[in-house]
Structure formats: C-alpha cells, structure tokens
N, C-alpha and C positions, 0 to 999 in steps of 0.2 A: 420451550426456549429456542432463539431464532440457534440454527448451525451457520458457520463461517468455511468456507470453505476454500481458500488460496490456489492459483497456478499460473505457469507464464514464467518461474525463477529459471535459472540457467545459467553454462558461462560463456561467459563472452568476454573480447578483449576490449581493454581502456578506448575512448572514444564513442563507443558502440552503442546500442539502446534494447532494452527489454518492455514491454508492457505485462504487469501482473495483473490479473483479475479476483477480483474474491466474490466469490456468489453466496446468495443469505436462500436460508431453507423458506422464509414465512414473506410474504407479500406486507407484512407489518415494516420491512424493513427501508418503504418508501418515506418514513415519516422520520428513521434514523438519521442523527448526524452520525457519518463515519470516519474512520481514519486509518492510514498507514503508519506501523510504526515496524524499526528492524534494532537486530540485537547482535553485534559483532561477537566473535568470541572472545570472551573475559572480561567482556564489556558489557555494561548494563544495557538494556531497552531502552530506544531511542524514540522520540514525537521525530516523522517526516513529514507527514501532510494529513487537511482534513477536509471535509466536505460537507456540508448543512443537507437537509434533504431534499432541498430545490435546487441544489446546484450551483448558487448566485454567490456564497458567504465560502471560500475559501480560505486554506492561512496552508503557511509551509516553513520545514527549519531553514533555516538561512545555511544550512551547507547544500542544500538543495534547490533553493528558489531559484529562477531559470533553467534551469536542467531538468527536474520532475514537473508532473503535471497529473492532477488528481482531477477523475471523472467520474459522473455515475451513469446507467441506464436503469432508472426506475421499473419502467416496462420488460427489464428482464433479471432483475433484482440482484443487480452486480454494480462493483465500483470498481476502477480502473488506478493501474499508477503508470502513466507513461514516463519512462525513464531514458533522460538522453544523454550524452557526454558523459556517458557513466564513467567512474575512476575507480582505483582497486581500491581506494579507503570505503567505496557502498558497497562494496562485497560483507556481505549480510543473512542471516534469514530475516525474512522482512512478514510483517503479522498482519490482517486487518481485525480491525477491531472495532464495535459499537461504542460510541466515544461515552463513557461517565459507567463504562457497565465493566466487568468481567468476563462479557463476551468475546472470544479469540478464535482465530481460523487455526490449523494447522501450522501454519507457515509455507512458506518456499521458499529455497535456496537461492540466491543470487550471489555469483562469483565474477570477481571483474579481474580478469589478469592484465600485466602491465608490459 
C-alpha cells in the first residue's frame, strides 16, 4: 500500500505563502489522481484542490482558487500545494490524499496569523 507522506506546513503571517509537498512510497503513484484536503479545528475535513495524473485536469474549492495552486512531479513522486495570500481562516492541518481511496499522509501543520 502506496505511504503519503506531507511537509513544507509552518507559520507565517496573513498575506504570506507556504508550498507543502507530499511524496508517495511506490512509483504506481504516477497513474494516481491526488489531492489536498485540510481539517480546521472542530471543523470537519475539507476538498482544497486536485490533480489528474498528467497534470492537465485540475479543480479547487473556491475559498481557494486564485490563491492555491496544485502541482505534481511524477519523476520524483510528489505533488505540490503552492499556497499564496494565505489568510488565518487556512490555518489548518492540511492532508494529501489518493482521491477515491483511504490513502492519507500524516498531515502538516499550517498556521496563518493575522
């Protein structure tokens, strides 16, 4: 079973930008659609963005479109969430995940002070 494994969370202040990485254990993971999703506290798990395995077929939540930006590199079995104009409402752990599966990273911490 592929491992997920999340880093790049931190804090930083409003306006500011983080890129988070999640790297996949198994080279099967070129064929994966993935995605980012984060879970505020007392708040349930949230869809931010996704990415097809070729790169071409993206989507994102609309508290995010323009500001995040989802990427992969197949050739080194990671996918990317470049986060910009961050606000303290994305202060989050933020997940990646194999989209339709069970498969889940750790997490990492993202904190956006104001």
């Amino acid at each position: 079973q592929v491992q997920l494994v999340e880093s790049g969370g931190g804090l930083v202040q409003a306006g500011g930008s983080l890129r988070l990485s999640c790297a996949a254990s198994t080279r099967a993971f070129t064929r994966y659609t993935m995605g980012w999703f984060r879970q505020a506290p007392g708040k349930e798990r949230e869809f931010v963005a996704a990415i097809n395995w070729s790169g071409d077929n993206l989507s994102y939540a609309d508290s995010v479109k323009g500001r995040f930006t989802i990427s992969r590199d197949n050739a080194k079995n990671t996918v990317y969430l470049q986060m910009n104009s961050l606000k303290p409402e994305d202060t989050a752990v933020y997940y990646c995940n194999r989209i339709g599966t069970s498969t889940w990273g750790q997490g990492t911490q993202v904190t956006v002070s104001s």
